[in-house]
BAMILO-301954 format. One line per field, with one value per residue (C-alpha): residue in one letter; x, y, z. Coordinates in nm, 2 decimals, always signed. Example, Ala and Ser with C-alpha at 12.3 -4.5 7.8 and 13.67 -1.06 7.14 Angstrom:
BEGIN
residu: c(A, S)
X: c(+1.23, +1.37)
Y: c(-0.45, -0.11)
Z: c(+0.78, +0.71)
end
This chain:
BEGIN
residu: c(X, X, X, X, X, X, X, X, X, X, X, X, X, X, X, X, X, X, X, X, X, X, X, X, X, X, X, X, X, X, X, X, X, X, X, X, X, X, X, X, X, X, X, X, X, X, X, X, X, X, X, X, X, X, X, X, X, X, X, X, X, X, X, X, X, X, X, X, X, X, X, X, X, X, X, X, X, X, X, X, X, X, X, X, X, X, X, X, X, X, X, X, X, X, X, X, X, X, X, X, X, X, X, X, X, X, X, X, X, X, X, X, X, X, X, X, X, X, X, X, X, X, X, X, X, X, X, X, X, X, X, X, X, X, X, X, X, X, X, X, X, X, X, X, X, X, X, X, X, X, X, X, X, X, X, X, X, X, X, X, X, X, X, X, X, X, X, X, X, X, X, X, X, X, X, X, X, X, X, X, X, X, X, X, X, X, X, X, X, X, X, X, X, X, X, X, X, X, X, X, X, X, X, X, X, X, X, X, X, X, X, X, X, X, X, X, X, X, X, X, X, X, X, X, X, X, X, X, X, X, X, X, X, X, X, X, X, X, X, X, X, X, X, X, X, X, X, X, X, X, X, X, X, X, X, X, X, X, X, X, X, X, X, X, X, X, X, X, X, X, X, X, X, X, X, X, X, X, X, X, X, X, X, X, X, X, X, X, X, X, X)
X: c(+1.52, +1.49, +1.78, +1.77, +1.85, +1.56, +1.34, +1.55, +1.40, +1.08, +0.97, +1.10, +0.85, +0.58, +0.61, +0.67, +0.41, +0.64, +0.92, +1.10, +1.09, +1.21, +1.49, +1.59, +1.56, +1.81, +2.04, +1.94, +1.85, +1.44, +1.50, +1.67, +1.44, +1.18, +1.42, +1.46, +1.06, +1.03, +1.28, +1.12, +0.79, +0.95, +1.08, +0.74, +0.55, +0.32, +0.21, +0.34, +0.21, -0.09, +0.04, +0.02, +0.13, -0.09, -0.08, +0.14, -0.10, +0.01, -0.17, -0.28, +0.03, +0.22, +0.07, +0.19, +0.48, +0.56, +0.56, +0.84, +1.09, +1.08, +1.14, +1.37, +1.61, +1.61, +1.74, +1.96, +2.15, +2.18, +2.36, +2.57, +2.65, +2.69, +2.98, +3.12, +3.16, +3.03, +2.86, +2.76, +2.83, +2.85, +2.53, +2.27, +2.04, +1.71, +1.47, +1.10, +0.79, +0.52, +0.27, +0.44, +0.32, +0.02, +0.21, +0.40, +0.76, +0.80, +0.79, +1.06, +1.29, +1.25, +1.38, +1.67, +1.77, +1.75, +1.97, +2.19, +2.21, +2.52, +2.39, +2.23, +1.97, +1.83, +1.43, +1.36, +1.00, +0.90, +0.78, +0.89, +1.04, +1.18, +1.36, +1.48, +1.65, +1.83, +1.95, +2.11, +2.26, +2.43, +2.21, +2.09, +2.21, +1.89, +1.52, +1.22, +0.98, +0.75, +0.88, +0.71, +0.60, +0.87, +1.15, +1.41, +1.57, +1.56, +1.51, +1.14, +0.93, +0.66, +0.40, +0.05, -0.21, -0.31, -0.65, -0.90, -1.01, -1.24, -1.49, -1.76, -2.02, -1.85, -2.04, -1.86, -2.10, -1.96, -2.06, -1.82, -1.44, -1.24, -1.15, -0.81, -0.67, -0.24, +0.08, +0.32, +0.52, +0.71, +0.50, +0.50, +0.10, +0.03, +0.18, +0.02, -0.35, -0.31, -0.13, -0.39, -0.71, -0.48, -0.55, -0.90, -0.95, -1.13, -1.17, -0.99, -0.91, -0.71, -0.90, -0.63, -0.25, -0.03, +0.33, +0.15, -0.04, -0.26, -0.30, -0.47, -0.66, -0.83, -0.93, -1.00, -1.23, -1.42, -1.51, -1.34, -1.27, -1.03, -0.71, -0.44, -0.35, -0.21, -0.49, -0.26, -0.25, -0.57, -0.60, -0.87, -1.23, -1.10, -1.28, -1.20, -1.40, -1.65, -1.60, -1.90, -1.75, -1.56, -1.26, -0.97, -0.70, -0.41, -0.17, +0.07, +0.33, +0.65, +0.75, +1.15, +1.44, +1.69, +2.09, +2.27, +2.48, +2.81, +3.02, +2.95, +3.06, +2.68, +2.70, +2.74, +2.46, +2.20, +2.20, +2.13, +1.86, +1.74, +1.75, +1.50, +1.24, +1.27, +1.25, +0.92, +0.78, +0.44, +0.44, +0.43, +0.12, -0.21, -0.44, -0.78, -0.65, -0.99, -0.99)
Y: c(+1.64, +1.31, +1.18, +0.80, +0.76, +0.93, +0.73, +0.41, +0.54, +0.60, +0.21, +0.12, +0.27, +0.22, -0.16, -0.20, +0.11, +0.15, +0.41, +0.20, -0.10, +0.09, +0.19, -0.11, -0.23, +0.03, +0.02, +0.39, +0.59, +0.64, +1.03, +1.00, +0.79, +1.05, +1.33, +1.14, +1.09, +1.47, +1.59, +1.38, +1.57, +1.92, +1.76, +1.66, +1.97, +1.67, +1.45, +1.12, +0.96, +1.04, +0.90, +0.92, +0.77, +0.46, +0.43, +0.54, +0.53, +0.58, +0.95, +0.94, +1.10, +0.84, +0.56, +0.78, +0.78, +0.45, +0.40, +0.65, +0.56, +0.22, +0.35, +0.60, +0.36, +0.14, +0.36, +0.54, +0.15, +0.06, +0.39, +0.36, -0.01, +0.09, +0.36, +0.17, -0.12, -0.35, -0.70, -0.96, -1.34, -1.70, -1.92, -1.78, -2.08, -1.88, -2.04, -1.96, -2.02, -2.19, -1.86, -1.63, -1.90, -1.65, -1.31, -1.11, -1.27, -1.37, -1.00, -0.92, -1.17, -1.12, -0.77, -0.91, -1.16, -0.85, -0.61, -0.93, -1.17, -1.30, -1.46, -1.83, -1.82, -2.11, -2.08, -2.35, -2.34, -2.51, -2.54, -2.30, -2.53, -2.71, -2.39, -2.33, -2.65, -2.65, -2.29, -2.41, -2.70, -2.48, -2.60, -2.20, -1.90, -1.68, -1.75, -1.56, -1.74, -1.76, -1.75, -1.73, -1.41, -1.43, -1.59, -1.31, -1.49, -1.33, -0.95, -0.86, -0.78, -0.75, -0.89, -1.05, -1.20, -1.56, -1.58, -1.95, -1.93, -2.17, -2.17, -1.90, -2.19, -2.39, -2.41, -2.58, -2.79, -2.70, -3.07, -3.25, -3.22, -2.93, -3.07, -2.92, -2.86, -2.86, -2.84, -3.16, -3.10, -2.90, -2.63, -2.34, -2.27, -2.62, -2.65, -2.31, -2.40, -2.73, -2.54, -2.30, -2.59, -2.78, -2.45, -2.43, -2.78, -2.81, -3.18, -3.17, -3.41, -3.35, -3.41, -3.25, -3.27, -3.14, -2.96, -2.77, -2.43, -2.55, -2.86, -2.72, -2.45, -2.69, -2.90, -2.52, -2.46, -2.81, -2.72, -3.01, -2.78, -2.50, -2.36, -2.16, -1.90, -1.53, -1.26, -1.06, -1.33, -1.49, -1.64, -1.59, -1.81, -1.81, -1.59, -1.58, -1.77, -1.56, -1.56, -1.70, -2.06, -2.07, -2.12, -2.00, -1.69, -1.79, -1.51, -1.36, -1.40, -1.25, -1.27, -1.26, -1.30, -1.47, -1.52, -1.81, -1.79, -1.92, -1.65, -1.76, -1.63, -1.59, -1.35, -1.01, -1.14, -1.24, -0.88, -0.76, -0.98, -0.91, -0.56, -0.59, -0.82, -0.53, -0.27, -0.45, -0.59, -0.44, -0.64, -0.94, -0.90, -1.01, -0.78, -0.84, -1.03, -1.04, -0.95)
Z: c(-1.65, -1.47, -1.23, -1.29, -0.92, -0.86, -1.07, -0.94, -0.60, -0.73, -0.87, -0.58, -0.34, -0.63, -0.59, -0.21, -0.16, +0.12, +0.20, +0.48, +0.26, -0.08, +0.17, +0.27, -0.06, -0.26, +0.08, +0.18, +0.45, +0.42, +0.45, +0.12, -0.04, +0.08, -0.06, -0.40, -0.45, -0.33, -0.61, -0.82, -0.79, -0.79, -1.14, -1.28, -1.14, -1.00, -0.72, -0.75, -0.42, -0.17, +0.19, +0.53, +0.83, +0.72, +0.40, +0.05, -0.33, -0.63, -0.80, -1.12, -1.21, -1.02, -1.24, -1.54, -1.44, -1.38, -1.75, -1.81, -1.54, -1.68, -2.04, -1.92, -1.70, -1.99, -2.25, -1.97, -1.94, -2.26, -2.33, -2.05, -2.15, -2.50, -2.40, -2.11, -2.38, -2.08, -2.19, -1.95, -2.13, -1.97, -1.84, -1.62, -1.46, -1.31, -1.13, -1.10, -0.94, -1.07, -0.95, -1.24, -1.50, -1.60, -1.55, -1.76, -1.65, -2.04, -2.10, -1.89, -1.97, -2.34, -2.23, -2.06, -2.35, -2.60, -2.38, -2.30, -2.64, -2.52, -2.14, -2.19, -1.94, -1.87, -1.70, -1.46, -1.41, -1.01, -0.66, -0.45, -0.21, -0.46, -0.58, -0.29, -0.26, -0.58, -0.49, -0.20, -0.33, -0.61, -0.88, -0.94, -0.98, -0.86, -0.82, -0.79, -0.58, -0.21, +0.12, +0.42, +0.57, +0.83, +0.66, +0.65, +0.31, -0.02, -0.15, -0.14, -0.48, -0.28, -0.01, -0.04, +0.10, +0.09, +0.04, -0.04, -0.40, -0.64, -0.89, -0.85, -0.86, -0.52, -0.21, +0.05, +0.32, +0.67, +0.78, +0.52, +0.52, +0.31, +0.00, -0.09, -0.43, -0.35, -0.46, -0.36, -0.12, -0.05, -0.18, +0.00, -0.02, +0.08, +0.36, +0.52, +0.37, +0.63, +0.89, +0.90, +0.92, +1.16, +1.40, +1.33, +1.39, +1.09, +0.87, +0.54, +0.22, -0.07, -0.45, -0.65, -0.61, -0.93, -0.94, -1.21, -1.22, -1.47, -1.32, -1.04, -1.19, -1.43, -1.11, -0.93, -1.21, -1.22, -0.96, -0.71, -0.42, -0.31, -0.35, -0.13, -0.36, -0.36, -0.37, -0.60, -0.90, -0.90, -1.24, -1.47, -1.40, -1.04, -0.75, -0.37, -0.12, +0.04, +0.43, +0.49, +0.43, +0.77, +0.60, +0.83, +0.74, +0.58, +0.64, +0.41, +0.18, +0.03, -0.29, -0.34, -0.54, -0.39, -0.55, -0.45, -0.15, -0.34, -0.56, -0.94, -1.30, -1.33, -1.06, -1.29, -1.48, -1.19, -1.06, -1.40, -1.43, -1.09, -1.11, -1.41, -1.24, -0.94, -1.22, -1.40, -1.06, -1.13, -1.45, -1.28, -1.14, -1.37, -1.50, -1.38, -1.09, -0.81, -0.46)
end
């Protein structure tokens, strides 16, 4: 009843909410993309997406949906692996950021190991700078991790906003420097929080410095000071900085997968593995994450 390329198509625009990025994405035109979503619906008798030329939602329906396409395309490539007698093997080194500490990633790679017992992955858990280091130097095989809004590197799982978070109890006194809450470098977030009070002009001092997720969100929530963080994973105890603090925009983010540049054995088993972080990209996003 359901084409898988169709349903392919489908998360694909569900997680970029974008048909010229699903296109680019899947390496089609976007009038098929808009074909395959529109077949899709003549399938399910239902609307899968409200857009315009603004905006695309998810229905109702849509968010129904996304639950069966992921079932679907599961069973649909374990059958065809089954029949094909294809099974990925050999070492698989992934590297990811420290942001996907508190999401679902341990879901999806459980998935993986159980369609793929015979792949050792090894999980390297950093810095996205530091990832992207060790990727370039050969010391990965794909990572899943930040990038600058306009760095062109790495497939896109999707795009954020960075916002200024803390504990709902911070006030910040204008008259007194901003006391930052960072990475090391060279983490990705740090670097734009002080970029961004550099161009305001505005007094700063770090409190808190820790290459771990916890680390910081223990100092977030004792209240010591702020935080560049995504506005899509905002962890629990955590809130967004009113606007009334002053404290300047931040900008955006992307969040990628990116495959190392050299041709490896691990190669067959990266874009399996890749295909099922793009597949489950939703999953990676917190429930209960605040705006």
């Amino acid at each position: 009843m359901y084409d898988p390329s169709q349903l392919r198509t489908f998360l694909a625009v569900a997680q970029t909410l974008s048909f010229t990025q699903a296109a680019r994405r899947l390496g089609l035109r976007q009038s098929t993309v808009s074909q395959h979503v529109r077949r899709l619906e003549d399938a399910a008798g239902r609307q899968l997406f409200s857009r315009d030329t603004h905006s695309v939602e998810l229905t109702e329906d849509g968010e129904a949906m996304l639950g069966f396409a992921r079932r679907i395309l599961e069973v649909h490539e374990q059958a065809a692996a089954f029949f094909t007698g294809t099974r990925l093997r050999g070492r698989l080194r992934f590297g990811a950021s420290e942001d996907f500490v508190l999401t679902r990633l341990p879901e999806i790679l459980e998935g993986f190991r159980h369609d793929h017992p015979e792949v050792d992955l090894e999980l390297t858990v950093e810095l996205s700078g530091t990832l992207h280091e060790q990727l370039a130097a050969g010391k990965l095989d794909l990572v899943l991790a930040k990038r600058r809004a306009e760095d062109p590197l790495g497939e896109l799982v999707w795009h954020d906003d960075l916002v200024w978070i803390g504990a709902e109890r911070l006030r910040l006194d204008p008259a007194r420097p901003v006391p930052l809450i960072v990475y090391p470098p060279p983490g990705i977030t740090r670097a734009l929080a002080l970029e961004a009070l550099e161009r305001q002009g505005r007094d700063w001092r770090i409190v808190c410095t820790s290459g771990s997720l916890n680390g910081l969100i223990a100092a977030a929530q004792a209240g010591l000071g702020v935080m560049a963080h995504s506005r899509g994973l905002i962890p629990p105890g955590l809130f967004r900085v009113p606007d009334r603090a002053g404290l300047p925009e931040l900008g955006k983010v992307d969040f990628v997968l990116v495959h190392s540049p050299r041709r490896s054995p691990a190669q067959t088993a990266a874009d399996a593995l890749a295909a099922a972080i793009l597949k489950g990209g939703e999953q990676l996003r917190p429930t209960g994450a605040r705006g």
